[in-house]
N, C-alpha and C positions, 0 to 999 in steps of 0.2 A: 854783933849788931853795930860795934862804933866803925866797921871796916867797909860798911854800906855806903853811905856818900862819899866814902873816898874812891870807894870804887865808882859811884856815878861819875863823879868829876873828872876821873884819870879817862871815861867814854865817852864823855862829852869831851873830852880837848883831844882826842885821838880824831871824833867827828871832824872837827874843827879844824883842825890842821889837813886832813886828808879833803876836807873842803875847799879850804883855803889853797889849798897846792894842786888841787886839781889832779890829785896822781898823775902829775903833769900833763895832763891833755888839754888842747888848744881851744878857747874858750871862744864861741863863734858866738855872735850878735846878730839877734833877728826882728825885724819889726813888721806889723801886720797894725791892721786900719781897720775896727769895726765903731759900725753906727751905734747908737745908744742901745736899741732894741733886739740886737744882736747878741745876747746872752750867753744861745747856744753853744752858737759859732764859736764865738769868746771859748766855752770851755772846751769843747771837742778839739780847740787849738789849744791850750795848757795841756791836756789830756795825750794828746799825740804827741808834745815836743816831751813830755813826761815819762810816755814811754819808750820813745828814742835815745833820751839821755840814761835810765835802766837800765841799758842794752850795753853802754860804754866802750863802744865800738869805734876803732881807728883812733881814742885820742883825742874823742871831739869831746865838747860839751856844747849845747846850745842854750844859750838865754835870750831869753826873749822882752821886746822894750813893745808897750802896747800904746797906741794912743786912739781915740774917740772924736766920733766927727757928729757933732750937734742937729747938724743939718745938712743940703748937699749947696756947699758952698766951696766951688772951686778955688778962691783964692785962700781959703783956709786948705785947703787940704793938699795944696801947694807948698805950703808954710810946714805943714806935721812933716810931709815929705823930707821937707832939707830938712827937719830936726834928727830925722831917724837916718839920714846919711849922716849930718853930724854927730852923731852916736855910733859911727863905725858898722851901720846894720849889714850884713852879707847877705841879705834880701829880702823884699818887702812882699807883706802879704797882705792883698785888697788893696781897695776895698770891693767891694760888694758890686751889683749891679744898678744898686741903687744911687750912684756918681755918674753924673751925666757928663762927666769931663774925661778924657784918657790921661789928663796931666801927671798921672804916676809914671804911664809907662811913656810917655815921652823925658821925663827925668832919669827915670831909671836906663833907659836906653841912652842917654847923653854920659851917666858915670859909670853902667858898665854892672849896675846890680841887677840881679834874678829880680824880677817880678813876677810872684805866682798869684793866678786868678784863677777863681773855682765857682763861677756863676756862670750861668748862660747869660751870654752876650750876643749882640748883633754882630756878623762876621766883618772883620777889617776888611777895606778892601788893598788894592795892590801897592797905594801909597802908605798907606796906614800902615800896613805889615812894614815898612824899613822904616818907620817908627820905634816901633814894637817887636824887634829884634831880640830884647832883653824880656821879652814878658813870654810867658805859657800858663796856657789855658786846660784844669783838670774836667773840666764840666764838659760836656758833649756839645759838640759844635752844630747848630740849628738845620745847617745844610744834611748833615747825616740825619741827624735825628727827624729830618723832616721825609729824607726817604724811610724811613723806617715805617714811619706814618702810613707814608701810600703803602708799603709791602702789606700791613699790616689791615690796610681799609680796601685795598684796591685786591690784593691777591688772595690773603687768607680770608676774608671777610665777603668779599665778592660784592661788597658795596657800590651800586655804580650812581645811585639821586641820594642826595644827602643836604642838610643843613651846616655850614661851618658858622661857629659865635667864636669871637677870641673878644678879649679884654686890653691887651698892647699889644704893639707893637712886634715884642718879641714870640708874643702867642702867636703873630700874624704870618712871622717867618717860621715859628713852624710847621706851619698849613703850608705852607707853598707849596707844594708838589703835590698835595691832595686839590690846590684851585685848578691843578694843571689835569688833572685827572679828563675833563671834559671842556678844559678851557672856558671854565666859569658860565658855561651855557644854563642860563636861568630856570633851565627845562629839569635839569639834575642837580647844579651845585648851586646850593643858597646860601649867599656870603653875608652876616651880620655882624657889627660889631656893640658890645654891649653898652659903648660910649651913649650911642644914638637910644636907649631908652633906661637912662640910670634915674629918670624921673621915675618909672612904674614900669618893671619888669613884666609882669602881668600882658603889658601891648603884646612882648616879643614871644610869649610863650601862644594868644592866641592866634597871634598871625602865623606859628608854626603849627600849629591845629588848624585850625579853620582856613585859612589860605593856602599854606603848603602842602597840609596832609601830612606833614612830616613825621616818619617813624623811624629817622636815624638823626639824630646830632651828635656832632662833632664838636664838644666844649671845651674851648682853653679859657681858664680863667683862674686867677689866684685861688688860692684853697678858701682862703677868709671870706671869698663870695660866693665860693661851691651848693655853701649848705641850704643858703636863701633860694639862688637859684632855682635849685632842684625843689625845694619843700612847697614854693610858688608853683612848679610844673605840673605840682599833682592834679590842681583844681582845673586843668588842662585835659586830664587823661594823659597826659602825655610822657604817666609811669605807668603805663598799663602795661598791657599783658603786647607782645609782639612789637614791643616798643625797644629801642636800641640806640645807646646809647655810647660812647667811646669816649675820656675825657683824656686831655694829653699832657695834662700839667705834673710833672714827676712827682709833685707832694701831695695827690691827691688823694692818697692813705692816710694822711695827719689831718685831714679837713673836718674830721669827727662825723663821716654820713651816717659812722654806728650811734650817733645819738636821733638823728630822727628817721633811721631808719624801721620801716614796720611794712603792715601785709597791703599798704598801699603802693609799696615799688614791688610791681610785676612784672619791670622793665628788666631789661638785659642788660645791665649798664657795667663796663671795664675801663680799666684803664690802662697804664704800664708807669712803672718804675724803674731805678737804676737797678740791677740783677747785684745783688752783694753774692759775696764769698759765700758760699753754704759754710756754716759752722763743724765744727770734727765732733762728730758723734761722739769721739772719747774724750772730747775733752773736759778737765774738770769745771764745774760748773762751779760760778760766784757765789757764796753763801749769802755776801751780802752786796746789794744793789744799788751802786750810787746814782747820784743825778745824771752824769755823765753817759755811765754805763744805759740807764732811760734812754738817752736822749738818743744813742749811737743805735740803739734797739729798735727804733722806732722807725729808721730807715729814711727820717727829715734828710731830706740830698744836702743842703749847704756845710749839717754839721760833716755828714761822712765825705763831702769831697774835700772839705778844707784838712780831714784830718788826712785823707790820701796826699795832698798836693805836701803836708808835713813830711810825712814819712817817703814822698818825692825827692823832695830836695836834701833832706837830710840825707839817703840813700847815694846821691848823687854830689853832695857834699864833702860826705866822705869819700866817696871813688879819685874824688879829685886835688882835694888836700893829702891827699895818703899818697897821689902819686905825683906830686909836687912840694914836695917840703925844701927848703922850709915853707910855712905858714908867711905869706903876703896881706895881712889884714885889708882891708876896702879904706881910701882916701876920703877922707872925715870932711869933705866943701862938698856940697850943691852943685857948685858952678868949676868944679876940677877940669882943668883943661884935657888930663886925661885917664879914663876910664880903669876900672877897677880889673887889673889882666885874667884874673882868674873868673871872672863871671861869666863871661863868654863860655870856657868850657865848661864852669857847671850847666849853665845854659842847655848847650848842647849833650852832655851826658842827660840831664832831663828826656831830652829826646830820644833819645838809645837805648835806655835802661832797662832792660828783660825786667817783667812782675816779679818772675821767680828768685830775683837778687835781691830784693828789697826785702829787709827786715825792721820792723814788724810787716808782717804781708798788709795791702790793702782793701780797704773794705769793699770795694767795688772791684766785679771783675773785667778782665779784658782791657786793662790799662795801657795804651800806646799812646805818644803824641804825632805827628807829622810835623814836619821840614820847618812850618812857620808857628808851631808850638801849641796847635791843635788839636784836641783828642778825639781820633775820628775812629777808633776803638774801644766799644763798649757796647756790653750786654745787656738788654732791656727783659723786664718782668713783665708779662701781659697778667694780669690776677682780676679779681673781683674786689673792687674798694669794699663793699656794703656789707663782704661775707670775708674778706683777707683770704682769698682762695686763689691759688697761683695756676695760671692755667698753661700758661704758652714762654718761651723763651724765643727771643731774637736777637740773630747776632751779625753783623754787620758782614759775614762772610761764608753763611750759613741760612740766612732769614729765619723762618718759623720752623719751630720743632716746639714738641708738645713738652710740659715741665713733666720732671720726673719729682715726682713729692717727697721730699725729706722725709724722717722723722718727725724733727722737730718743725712744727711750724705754726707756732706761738699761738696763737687764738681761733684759728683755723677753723672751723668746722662748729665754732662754739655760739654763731649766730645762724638762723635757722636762713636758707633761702630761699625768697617767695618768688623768684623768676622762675623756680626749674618747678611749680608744682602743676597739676594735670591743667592742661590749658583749655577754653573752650574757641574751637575754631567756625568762624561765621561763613560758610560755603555759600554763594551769591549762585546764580544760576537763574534758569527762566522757562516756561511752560513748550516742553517742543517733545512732542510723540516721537521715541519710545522713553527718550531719557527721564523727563522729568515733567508726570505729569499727578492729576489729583486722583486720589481715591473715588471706585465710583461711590461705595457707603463712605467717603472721610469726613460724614458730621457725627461718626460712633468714636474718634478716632481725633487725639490733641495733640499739639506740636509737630515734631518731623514725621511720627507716625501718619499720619493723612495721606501722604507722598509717597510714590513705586515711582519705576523706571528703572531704567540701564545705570544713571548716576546715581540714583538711591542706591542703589546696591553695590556700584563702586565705595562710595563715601564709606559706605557702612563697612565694607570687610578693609579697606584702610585704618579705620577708626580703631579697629580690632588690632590689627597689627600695630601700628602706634600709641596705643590707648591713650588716645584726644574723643575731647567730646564734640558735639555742633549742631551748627541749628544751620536751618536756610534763609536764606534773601533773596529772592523772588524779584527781577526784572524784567523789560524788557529788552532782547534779543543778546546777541552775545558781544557786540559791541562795533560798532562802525564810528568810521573816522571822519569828519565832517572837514578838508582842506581849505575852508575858509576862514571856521572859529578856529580851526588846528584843535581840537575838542573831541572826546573819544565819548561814548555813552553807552549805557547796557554791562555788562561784565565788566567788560574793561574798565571804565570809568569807576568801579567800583575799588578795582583792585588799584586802581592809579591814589585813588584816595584814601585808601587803607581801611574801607571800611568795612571793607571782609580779604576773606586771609586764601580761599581757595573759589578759585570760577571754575566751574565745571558742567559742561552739557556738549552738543557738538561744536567745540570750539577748534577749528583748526588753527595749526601752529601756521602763523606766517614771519616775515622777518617785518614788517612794520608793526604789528604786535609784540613782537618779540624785542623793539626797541623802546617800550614802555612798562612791558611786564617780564616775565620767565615762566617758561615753561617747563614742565617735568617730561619724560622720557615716555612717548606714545604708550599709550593703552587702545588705538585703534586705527586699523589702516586703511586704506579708503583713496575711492579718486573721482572721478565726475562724468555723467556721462548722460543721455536726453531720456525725460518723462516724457512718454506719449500717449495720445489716448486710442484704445486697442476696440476696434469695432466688432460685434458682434457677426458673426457670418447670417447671412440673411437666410433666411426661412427658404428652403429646398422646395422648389417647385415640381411636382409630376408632371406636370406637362410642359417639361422643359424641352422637349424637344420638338415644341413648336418656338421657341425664342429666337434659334437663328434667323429670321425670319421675319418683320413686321409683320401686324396684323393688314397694312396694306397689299403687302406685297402677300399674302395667303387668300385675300381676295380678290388679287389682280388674278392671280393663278387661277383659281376657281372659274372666275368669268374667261379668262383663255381660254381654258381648257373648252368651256363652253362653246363659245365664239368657232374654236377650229370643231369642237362635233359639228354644229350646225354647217360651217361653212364645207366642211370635208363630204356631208352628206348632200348638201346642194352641189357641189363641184363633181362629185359622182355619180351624180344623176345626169348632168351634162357630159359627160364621157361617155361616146360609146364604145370604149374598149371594158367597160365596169358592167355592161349590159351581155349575160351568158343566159344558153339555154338549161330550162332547171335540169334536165335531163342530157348528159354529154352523149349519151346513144343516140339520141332523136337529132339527125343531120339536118334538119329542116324542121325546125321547129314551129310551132304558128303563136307563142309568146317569151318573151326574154326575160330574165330574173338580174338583182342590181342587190348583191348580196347587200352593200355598204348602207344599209339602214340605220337608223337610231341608236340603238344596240350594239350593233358591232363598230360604229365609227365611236362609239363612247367605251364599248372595251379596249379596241387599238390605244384609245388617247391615256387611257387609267394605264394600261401597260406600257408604255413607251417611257408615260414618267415614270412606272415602278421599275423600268430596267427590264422588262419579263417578253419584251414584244408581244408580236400574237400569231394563231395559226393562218389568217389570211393577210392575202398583201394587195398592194394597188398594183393595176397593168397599167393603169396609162402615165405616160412622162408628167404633164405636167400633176396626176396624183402623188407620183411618185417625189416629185420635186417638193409638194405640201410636205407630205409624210417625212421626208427629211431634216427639213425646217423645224418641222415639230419635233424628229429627233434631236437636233441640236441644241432645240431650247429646251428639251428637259435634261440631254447633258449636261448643259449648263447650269442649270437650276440644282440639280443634283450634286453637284462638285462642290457648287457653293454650298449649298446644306449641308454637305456632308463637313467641310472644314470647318462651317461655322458653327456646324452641332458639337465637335473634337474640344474646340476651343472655348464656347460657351460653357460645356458641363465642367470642364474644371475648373474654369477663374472664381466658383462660389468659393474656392478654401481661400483666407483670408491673408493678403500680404503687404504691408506698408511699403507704401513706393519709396519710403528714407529710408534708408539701412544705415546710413553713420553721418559724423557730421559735415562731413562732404558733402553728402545728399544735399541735408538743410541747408547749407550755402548755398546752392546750387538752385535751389526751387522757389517761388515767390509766393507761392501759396499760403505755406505753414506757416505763421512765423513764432517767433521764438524768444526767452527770453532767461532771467538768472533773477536771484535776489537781489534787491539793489544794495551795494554796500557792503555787501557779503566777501567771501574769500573768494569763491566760485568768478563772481563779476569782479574782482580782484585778478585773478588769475588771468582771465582773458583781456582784461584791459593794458596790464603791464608781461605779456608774451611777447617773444620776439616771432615767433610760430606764426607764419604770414595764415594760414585757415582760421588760425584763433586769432587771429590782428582783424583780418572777415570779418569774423563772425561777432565782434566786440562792435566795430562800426555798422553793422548791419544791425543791433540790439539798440544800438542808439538810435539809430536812422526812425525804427519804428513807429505808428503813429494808429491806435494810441499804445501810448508807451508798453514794452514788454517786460518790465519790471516789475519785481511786485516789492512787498515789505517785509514779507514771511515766505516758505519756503508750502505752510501751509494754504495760504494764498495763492499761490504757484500750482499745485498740484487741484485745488478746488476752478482753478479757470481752465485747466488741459481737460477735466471732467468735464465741462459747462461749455467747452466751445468744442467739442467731440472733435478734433481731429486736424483743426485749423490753428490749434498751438501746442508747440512745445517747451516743456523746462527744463534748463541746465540745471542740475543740482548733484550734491556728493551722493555719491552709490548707497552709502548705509544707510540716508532716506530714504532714498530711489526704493531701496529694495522694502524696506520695511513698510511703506505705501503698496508696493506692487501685491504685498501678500495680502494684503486688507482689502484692497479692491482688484474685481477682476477684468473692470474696465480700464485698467494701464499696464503700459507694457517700458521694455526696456529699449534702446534703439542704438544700436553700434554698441562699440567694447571702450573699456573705461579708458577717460581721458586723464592723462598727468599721475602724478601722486601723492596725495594728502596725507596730515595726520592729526589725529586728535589728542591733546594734552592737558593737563592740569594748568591752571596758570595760577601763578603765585604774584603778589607785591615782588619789585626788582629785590635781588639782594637776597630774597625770602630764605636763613637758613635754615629752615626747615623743606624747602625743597630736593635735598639732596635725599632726606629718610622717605620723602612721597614714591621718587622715581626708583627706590631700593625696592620699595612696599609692591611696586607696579609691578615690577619686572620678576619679583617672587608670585604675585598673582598670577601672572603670565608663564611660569615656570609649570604653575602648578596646575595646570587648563582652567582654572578660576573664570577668565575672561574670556575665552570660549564657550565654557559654560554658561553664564550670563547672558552673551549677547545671541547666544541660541533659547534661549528663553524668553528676551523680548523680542527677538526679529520672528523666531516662526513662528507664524501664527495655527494655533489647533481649532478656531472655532470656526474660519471661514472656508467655505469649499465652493470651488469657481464649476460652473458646469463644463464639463469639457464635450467637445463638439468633435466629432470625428470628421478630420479633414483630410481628402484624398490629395492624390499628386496624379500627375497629366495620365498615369496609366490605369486608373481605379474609379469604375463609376457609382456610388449607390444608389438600392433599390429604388431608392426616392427619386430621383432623377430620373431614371427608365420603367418608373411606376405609370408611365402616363402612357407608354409604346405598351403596356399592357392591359393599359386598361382600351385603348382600341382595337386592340387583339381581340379582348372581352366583349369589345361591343359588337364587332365584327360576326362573333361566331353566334352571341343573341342573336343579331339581327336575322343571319342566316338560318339559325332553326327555327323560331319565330315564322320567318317565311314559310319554310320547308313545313311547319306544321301547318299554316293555312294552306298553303297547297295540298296537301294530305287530307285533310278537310273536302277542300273542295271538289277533290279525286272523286270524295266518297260517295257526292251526291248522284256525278255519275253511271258509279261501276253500278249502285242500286238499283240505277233505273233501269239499266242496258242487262244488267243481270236477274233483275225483277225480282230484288231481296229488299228486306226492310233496309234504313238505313244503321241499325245499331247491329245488324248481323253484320254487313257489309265490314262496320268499324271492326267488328271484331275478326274477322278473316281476314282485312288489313295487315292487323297490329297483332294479331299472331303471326303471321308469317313475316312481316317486319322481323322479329325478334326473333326467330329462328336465323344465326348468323351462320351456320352451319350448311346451309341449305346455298348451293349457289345459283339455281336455277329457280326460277318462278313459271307457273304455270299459267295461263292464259284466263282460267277460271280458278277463281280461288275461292265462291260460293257452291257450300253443300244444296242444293238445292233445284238445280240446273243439271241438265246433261252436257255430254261431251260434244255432242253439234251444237246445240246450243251457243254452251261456251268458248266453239270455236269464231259463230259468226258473230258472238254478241263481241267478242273479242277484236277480231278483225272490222266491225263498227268501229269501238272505241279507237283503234288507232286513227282511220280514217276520221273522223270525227275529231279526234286531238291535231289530227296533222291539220285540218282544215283551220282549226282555233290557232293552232301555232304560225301560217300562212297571215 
């Protein structure tokens, strides 16, 4: 027991000596420069020269002289400078960014000592840099890290209208390539600074709600004002749900948003950080946890870059002492005429130094510097401040690639995230047949139930495949562009202000649309083409084949024809070549006969027009010359009736004199018109297509206007003005009208080529899963399906009308050549029975029969058709002389009545 402190004492002075002597390694002198509040920093630097010197590598020791800056007062810190040169320091570290003077590295570049800096700074420019030849910079230089930004906003995020807030200066440079995004155009990037409302934050959150509409901000701002910021946004909305958010500041993980975080951020809000070292799975883990160990854990950038820019210079310290010995200590004046020779090369080994050489490795990866002592390599963490979830990695030569998740990753998954739970999405839209209209019973029926259409059942089998919930918003129309306010309204203007998340009804894609909103990947194809209104074929007249014809010129006829019987039979009474004896036997006749009576000049004239002539003719020339005339003119008469009957019975089938939009340019009659403000009157007004250039200034020209509001509109005036207007409109109205009404029709074949889309807010990343969802619907005849169950329609049926072509007459048409047939062959028996009749009275008397025998020896021997001879007496009752003179009476007796 009395050999215990001897043996301490003999451990303690072996310490002591091997202290003292330095197992002879060369004992290097470093000085570094933090503020009062600089704590960390402070230890993370003992902490890194602590474990450099454990290492005992090359010979070296390093000790370190520290001194404190009160305030940022340049000519004090001027002063600490020459103290830690006069202390022999081989390089100074800091201060901070918080020295608004470069007076270190202009000293240090005057004697020739390392200066290392591990803040973000504003970049030297080209004078500055041969200043600061002696200094290197471990922190990420603002110009990288500010394209990393845009990669980040512009490529991976598809951000294109956004809000930018920065807090300094140096937040301001690194937005720069995000202002350049659209060159600060007011329409997309909104540049604030939080200087301009540190009175009441409150202003700047409602002018990014109510003004802006804004559902992206870009925040740089110190972490110590993160948490106000944000906790003020909420009473905004402006944590809600499709709300998005990007913060750029690297310590935005130590800002503590796990203390007010809860289920009122529904926002999407990320950020990025410096990417550390992944830890070695095997390695043994610390049983106990110093402050240090915290602070390095915690991933605060100042403490881990200062401990890198340590284990820099040491690393490179020794490369260069090792290959220059002896050891040249550093010239102990301020003001040395000349500079410290070996600085230089540590200098530049700083700049050379492969990661993989440095021992202890450093805490951040992707360690390079560049030429003027810049670190323009390094890997950034995209993660989730709110939830410490690592999402993305970027790397300066590489961009975005997705993290691969550790093991370990410390608190990870231990706070719940209310951004990713089931969202409810507000689908804006507006009343337009087939898409989106009301139930005829929807007062049995609450919420989106009430509502059918084509887009109700889109939404719906979307909803299913993403499981999102949603409601509607009901406007009107789908949104036109007013070039005076520059002001969009209807869908559009919905989705411009974020106040619904999906428009959908026939909204075609255009590219001015498309410079306000996004659209997903067509669910309908479609193109434009003219409503017209389709006349009904007029009622088929029987007696159409008196139309060729006026009703004058059928009485002009009439009285002709008159005109020449009387004049033919006067003119043939004055000829005496028409004067024969009745008997050609009798050479000497003692009276002459003039066949051309009443009678037979009115049969000639009936047959000459029917084509049929007759069995007598005229002998005298100038008769002859009548009788010609008159055939001429019922040639004529006849040619023309006959063409014009050919021509008449077909033109009932029904044709529109338009056939396409050629036509309609072409005629002045019709005219014509589009929606005003539509895509359609879009399309024609910016065509290069000289018929559609036409037909745009012919819609204007109009008077009164041929524009309507609706499309509905459009199609109730082509009904209402039967045939004297027509509407440009897209085909899948076109069509879906045409099936409901059977008074319109289609006209010419489809113009151009449309398409219908979803539209989203710009940026919207959820539009990438809608156009996946679409194109699986469309896989799957989903959307075929559908759009065959609101376009055809099963309840209406159009009467269809049988319409012939130039070779096909129906019976209706030549019902009226029948029914004068009909009347003809009445009239004729009719007759033929009162002569029958009259016969009867006769044969009675001359026969000396009653007259009902008479009838009946008649009309039985009429009806015997078998019998071809008739006998002279046909009453029982008479003998055979009798019957022969009473017979030979009757003719004589008939022939006299017939004379």
């Amino acid at each position: 027991m009395h050999f215990c402190p001897v043996y301490i004492y003999v451990i303690v002075l072996f310490k002591t000596i091997f202290a003292l002597a330095g197992d002879g390694r060369n004992e290097i002198t470093v000085g570094a420069i933090f503020y009062e509040n600089e704590k960390e920093i402070e230890l993370s630097f003992d902490q890194a020269f602590r474990e450099v010197n454990n290492l005992k590598f090359a010979e070296l020791r390093f000790v370190t002289i520290k001194r404190y800056m009160p305030t940022n007062d340049s000519f004090l810190l001027q002063q600490i400078t020459c103290e830690l040169i006069s202390n022999g320091v081989a390089a100074i570290f800091g201060p901070s960014s918080k020295a608004a003077s470069d007076i270190v590295a202009q000293i240090a570049n005057t004697t020739g000592i390392p200066h290392i800096e591990y803040d973000l700074k504003l970049e030297a420019t080209r004078q500055e840099h041969l200043n600061h030849q002696m200094s290197v910079n471990v922190a990420p230089t603002l110009s990288v890290l500010s394209r990393a930004y845009f990669e980040i906003i512009k490529i991976n995020y598809e951000w294109r209208t956004f809000t930018l807030i920065y807090e300094t200066p140096e937040g301001l440079a690194r937005l720069q390539d995000l202002m350049n995004i659209h060159a600060l155009n007011s329409d997309y990037v909104k540049l604030r600074n939080l200087a301009d409302y540190a009175g009441d934050y409150r202003v700047l959150w409602k002018e990014a709600d109510e003004t802006f509409h804004e559902h992206r901000i870009i925040l740089d701002c110190e972490p110590g004002t993160l948490k106000e910021l944000l906790k003020i946004s909420v009473d905004f909305k402006l944590q809600g749900p499709f709300r998005n958010w990007f913060l750029t500041h690297l310590d935005t993980h130590s800002s503590g948003l796990k203390d007010i975080y809860n289920e009122d951020f529904k926002a999407n809000i990320t950020s990025v950080r410096l990417k550390i070292v992944d830890p070695n799975p095997f390695e043994r883990k610390k049983t106990r946890i110093s402050r240090v160990d915290q602070i390095l854990g915690n991933q605060t950038m100042l403490p881990i870059l200062i401990y890198d820019a340590v284990v820099l210079f040491a690393n490179s310290a020794r490369n260069i002492i090792a290959a220059m010995q002896p050891y040249h200590p550093p010239n102990r004046h301020c003001g040395s005429p000349s500079p410290w020779m070996l600085g230089p090369f540590i200098v530049n080994e700083m700049k050379t130094i492969s990661e993989d050489d440095v021992e202890p490795h450093f805490k951040t990866e992707n360690m390079k510097l560049d030429e003027n002592g810049q670190r323009t390599q390094f890997n950034l963490e995209i993660y989730k401040p709110t939830v410490n979830e690592p999402l993305m990695v970027w790397t300066p030569d590489n961009g975005i690639k997705r993290r691969h998740i550790s093991l370990d990753l410390g608190d990870s998954g231990s706070t719940q995230d209310f951004s990713v739970q089931r969202k409810v999405y507000t689908v804006v839209t507006h009343y337009e047949e087939p898409y989106f209209m009301m139930k005829e019973d929807h007062e049995n029926f609450r919420g989106r139930e009430k509502f059918e259409g084509y887009a109700v059942d889109l939404i719906s089998k979307l909803s299913e495949l993403l499981e999102f919930d949603y409601e509607f918003m009901i406007v009107n129309g789908n949104g036109k562009y007013n070039p005076e306010t520059k002001q969009w309204d209807g869908i559009i203007r919905k989705l411009i202000d974020h106040h619904a998340q999906i428009g959908v009804c026939d909204l075609t894609i255009t590219q001015l649309r498309r410079s306000v909103v996004d659209f997903t990947v067509p669910f309908m194809q479609l193109g434009i083409s003219i409503l017209h209104y389709k006349s009904p074929p007029e009622p088929k007249n029987q007696f159409a084949f008196l139309e060729p014809f006026a009703v004058e010129v059928w009485i002009y006829m009439i009285f002709a024809q008159l005109v020449m019987t009387l004049a033919f039979v006067f003119i043939a009474r004055l000829s005496y070549r028409e004067w024969l004896p009745p008997n050609p036997a009798i050479q000497d006749p003692d009276e002459l006969e003039n066949i051309w009576n009443v009678n037979n000049s009115t049969w000639l004239m009936v047959g000459s027009i029917m084509q049929q002539g007759c069995d007598i003719l005229p002998r005298g020339p100038h008769m002859r010359i009548l009788t010609g005339m008159w055939w001429f003119f019922a040639l004529m008469m006849l040619s023309t009736y006959t063409a014009n009957l050919a021509a008449f019975l077909t033109s009932n089938k029904w044709q529109s004199s338009i056939k396409n939009l050629q036509g309609l340019i072409e005629q002045d009659e019709v005219k014509y018109g589009s929606m005003r403000g539509g895509s359609t009157s879009l399309f024609f007004s910016e065509s290069n297509e000289t018929d559609y250039q036409r037909a745009w200034n012919q819609m204007k020209d109009f008077n009164p206007s041929a524009f309507t509001t609706t499309n509905k509109e459009g199609v109730a005036r082509v009904r209402k003005e039967k045939g004297s207007y027509a509407f440009l409109m897209e085909t899948t109205s076109l069509t879906y009208n045409i099936e409901r009404n059977c008074d319109l029709t289609q006209i010419g074949e489809q113009i151009g080529e449309k398409h219908y889309g979803l539209a989203v807010p710009l940026g919207a990343d959820y539009r990438t899963n809608l156009s996946v969802s679409i194109l699986q619907l469309s896989e799957k005849g989903e959307l075929y399906k559908m759009k065959n169950k609101w376009w055809k329609n099963h309840n209406v049926t159009c009467d269809t009308f049988h319409e012939v072509d130039g070779d096909e007459l129906s019976i209706i048409e030549l019902g009226g050549v029948f029914l004068v047939l009909a009347g003809g062959v009445l009239t004729g028996v009719i007759l033929g029975i009162f002569e029958f009749l009259w016969n009867l009275q006769h044969v009675a008397v001359e026969e000396r029969v009653t007259p009902w025998q008479a009838l009946k020896a008649e009309l039985s021997f009429a009806l015997k058709f078998w019998v071809p001879k008739k006998p002279l007496r046909i009453s029982s009752s008479s003998d055979k002389s009798s019957s022969r003179r009473s017979s030979g009476s009757r003719q004589k007796s008939r022939s006299k009545t017939a004379s």
